[in-house]
N, C-alpha and C positions, 0 to 999 in steps of 0.2 A: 738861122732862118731870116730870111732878108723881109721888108715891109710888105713888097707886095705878093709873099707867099703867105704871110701873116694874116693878111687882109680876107684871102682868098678862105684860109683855112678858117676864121672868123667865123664868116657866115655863111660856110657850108654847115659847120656846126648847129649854126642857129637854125638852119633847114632843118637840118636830119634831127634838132629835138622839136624843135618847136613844132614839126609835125608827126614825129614820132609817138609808138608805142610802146610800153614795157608792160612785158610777159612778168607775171608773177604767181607763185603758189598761191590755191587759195586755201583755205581750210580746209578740213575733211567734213563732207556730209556722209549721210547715212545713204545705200544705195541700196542695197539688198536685206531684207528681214523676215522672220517667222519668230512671233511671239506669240507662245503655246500658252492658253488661258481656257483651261485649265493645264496643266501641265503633268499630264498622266499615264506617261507611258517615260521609259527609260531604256539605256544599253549604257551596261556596266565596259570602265575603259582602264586596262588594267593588265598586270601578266599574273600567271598560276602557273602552278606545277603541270599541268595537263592543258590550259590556253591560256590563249594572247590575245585580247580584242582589240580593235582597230574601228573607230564612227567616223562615219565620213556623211559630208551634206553639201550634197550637189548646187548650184545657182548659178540664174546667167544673170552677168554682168550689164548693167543698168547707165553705163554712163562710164565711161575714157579715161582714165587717169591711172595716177598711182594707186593702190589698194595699200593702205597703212596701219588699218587696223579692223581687228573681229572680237565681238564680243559673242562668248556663249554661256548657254545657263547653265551652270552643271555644279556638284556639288562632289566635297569629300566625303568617303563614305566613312573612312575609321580614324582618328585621332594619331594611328601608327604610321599612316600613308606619309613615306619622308620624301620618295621620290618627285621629279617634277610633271607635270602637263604639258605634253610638247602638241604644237597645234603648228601642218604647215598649210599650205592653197599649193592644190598639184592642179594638172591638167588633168581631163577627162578624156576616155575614147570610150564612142560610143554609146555617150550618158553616163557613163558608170568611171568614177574614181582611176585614173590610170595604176600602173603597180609600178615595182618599185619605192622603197621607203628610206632609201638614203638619205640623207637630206642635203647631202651636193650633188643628187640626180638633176638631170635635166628639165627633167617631169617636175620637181618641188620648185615653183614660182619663190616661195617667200617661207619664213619659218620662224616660230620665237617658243618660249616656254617659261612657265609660270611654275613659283617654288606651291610646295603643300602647301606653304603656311596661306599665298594668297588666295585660297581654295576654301569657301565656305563651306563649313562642316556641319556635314546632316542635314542644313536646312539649305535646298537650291538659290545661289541668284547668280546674277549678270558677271562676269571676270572680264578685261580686256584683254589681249595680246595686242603690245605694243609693235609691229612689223617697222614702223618710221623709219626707221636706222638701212634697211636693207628694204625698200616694199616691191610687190607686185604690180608690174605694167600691165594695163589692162585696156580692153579696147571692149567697147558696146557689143551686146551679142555674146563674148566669150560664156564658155560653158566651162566652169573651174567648180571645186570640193575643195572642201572644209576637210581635213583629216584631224581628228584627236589622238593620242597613244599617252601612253605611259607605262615604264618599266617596275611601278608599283607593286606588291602583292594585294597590297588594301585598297588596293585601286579607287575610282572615281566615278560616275554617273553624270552619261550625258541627257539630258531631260528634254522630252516630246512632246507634243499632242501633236489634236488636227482640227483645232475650234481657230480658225477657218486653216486649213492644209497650206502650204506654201506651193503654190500651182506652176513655178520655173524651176524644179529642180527636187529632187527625191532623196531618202537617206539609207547607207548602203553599211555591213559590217563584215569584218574577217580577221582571220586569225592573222596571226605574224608569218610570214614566209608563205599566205597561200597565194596560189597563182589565179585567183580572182576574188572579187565584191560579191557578195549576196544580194538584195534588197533587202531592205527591213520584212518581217512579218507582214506588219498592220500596212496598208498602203494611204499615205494623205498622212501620216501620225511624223511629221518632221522635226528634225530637232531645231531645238531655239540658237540663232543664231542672230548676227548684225554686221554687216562689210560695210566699212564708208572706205571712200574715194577722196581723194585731193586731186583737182584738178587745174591744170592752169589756167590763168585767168588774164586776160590781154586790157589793158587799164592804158588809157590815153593820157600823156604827160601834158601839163599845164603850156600850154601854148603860149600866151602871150610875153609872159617874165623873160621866158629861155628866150621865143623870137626876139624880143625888142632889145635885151642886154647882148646879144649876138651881130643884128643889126650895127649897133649903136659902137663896139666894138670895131667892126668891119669899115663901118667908116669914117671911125675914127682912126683907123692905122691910112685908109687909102688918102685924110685929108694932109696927115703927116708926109704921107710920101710924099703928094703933090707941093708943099714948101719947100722939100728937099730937094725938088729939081729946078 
């Protein structure tokens, strides 16, 4: 590279930072929630010899980003439950939970699962599913579901109310294999849930350091040239 391509390339650099910006992840906030206070009403999530349930809780999407992580309330019911909590975020058609439970459908946005053991027993509280690793693109407006399942026989309890109802989004159950959602019973009795978002965040780089050492670079290579000719 000769001086006066040196020069050139200098203080283009020091342009393009010293007024640039860098795009960065930011943390996950919390975007969408229903915390059931009192918490009194339930759907067992589980398999039997005669069924298979399936909770699902509908919400729209609050805000742009990655969707990385869900916390719900729910509790182990027996000591014997070895299986795990698989929780994914599908799409919805028409409000209501789409079908298909593959979990490399097209339909499952995102998917993670939690052993027994992290499953409070007996007494309900908060679990996360960690998604980070693989998350849900999401865009403001979407209409996506929460699904729970588990191949359990001593299955699990995903825990409700409606002390105040979650008003973007309703909760729906079904068996394994059936070709649609029900709605819950009770109408407004949602399950306890929490989606946060990572969103990026556009952060302005320090301007003067980068301009002036770029500068200062630039013309010091073009005052070298000018001696050499």
């Amino acid at each position: 590279m000769n001086l006066r391509t040196l020069a050139v390339s200098a203080i283009a650099v020091a342009l393009l930072f010293g007024f640039g910006q860098l795009t960065a992840e930011a943390g996950s906030v919390l975007d969408q929630s229903h915390m059931p206070n009192p918490a009194d009403g339930a759907l067992v999530i589980g398999t039997h010899t005669s069924w298979s349930a399936f909770g699902a809780q509908t919400f729209q999407v609050g805000m742009s980003g990655d969707l990385d992580r869900v916390d719900v309330l729910v509790r182990r019911d027996k000591t014997s439950a070895t299986q795990p909590l698989v929780l994914d975020i599908r799409t919805t058609v028409s409000g209501a939970p789409s079908l298909g439970d593959n979990l490399s459908g097209a339909n499952i946005l995102a998917h993670a699962s939690l052993s027994a053991a992290g499953i409070p027993l007996q007494t309900p509280g908060w679990v996360t599913f960690d998604l980070s690793g693989a998350p849900a693109s999401v865009t403001t407006g979407d209409v996506l579901a929460i699904v729970l399942r588990s191949a359990d026989t001593n299955h699990y309890s995903w825990l409700s109310g409606s002390v105040p109802g979650y008003s973007s989004g309703s909760n729906w159950f079904k068996a394994a294999g059936e070709t649609s959602w029900s709605p819950m019973p009770v109408v407004g009795r949602d399950f306890g849930f929490k989606t946060w978002v990572s969103a990026p965040s556009t952060v302005p780089l320090p301007a003067g350091g980068l301009l002036g050492l770029g500068l200062l670079g630039g013309l010091a290579a073009v005052r070298l040239l000018r001696r050499r000719k």
